[in-house]
C-alpha positions in Angstrom: 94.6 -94.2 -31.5 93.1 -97.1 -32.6 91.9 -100.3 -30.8 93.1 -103.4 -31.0 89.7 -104.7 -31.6 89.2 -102.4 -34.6 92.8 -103.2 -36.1 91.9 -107.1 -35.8 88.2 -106.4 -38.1 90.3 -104.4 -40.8 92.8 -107.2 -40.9 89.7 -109.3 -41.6 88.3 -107.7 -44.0 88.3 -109.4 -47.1 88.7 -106.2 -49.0 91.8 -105.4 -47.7 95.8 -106.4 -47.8 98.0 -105.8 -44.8 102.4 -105.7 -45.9 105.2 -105.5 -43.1 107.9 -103.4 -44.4 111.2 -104.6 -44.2 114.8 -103.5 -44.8 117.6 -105.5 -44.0 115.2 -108.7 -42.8 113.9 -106.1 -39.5 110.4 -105.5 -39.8 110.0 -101.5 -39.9 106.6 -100.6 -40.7 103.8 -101.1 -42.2 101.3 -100.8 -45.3 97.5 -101.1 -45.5 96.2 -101.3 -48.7 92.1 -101.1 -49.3 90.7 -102.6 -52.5 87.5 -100.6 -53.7 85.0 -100.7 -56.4 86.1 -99.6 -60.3 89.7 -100.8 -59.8 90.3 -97.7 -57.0 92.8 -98.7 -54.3 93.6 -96.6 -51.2 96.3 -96.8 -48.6 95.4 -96.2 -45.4 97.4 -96.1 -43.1 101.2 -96.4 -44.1 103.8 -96.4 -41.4 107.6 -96.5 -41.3 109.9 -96.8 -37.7 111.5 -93.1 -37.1 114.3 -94.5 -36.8 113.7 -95.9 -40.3 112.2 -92.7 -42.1 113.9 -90.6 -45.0 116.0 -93.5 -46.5 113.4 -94.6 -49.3 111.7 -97.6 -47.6 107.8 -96.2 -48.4 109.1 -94.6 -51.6 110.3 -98.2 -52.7 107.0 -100.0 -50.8 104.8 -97.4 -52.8 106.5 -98.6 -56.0 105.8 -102.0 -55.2 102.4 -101.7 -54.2 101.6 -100.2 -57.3 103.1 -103.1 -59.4 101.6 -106.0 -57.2 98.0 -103.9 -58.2 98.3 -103.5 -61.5 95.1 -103.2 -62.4 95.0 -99.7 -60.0 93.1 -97.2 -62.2 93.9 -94.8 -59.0 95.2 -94.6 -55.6 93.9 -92.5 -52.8 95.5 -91.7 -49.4 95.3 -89.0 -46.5 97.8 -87.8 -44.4 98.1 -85.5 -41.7 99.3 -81.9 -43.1 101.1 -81.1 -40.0 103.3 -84.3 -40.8 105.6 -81.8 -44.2 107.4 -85.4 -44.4 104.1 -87.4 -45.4 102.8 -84.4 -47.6 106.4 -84.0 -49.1 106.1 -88.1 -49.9 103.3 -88.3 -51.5 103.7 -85.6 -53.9 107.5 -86.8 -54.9 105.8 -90.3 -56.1 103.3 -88.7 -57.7 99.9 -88.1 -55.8 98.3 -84.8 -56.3 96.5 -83.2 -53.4 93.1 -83.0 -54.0 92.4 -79.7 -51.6 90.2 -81.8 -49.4 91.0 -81.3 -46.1 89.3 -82.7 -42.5 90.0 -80.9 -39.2 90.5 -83.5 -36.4 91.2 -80.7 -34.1 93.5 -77.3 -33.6 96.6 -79.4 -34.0 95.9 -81.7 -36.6 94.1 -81.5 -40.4 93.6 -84.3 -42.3 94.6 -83.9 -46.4 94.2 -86.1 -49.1 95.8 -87.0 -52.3 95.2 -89.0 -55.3 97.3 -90.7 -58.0 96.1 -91.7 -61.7 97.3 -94.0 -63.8 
């Protein structure tokens, strides 16, 4: 989990872009997008309410996203690959997994994708 403190220095940072997410004017998640060097962008994290999840919402913020950066020569995310739903996203909008993977522990492995354009 992170801290407040550390979520108030990424906000900061002048390298990256913090988006709410809304649907219907409620606020139901959230997007963090990083701005690296050679026109590379990665998302890190992206979140959407349960409550909220499977009706398009990060589909249609990842389509977004990607036209606000136009200039994106690649994306690059992680997700966790006990999360199927976050895998299954990423590879329907057209990020390939890059077979990297992270163990965080017994229950959780990170994995990461990547998307050229």
């Amino acid at each position: 989990m992170k801290t407040l403190e550390r979520t108030i220095t990424q906000i900061k940072q002048s390298f990256t872009d913090y988006f709410i997410i809304h649907h219907l004017e409620v606020a139901v998640g959230g997007i963090r997008v990083v701005k690296k060097d050679n026109q590379i962008y990665s998302v890190s994290p992206i979140f959407v309410l349960p409550e909220h999840q499977g009706k398009g919402n990060a589909q249609e913020v990842f389509t977004m996203v990607e036209q606000i950066y136009d200039d994106a020569k690649s994306w690059k995310s992680g997700t966790i690959l006990q999360e199927k739903g976050n895998c299954y996203l990423y590879e329907k909008i057209g990020y390939k997994n890059t077979g990297a993977r992270k163990v965080i522990n017994d229950k959780m492995t990170m994995v990461f994708y990547e998307k050229y354009l």
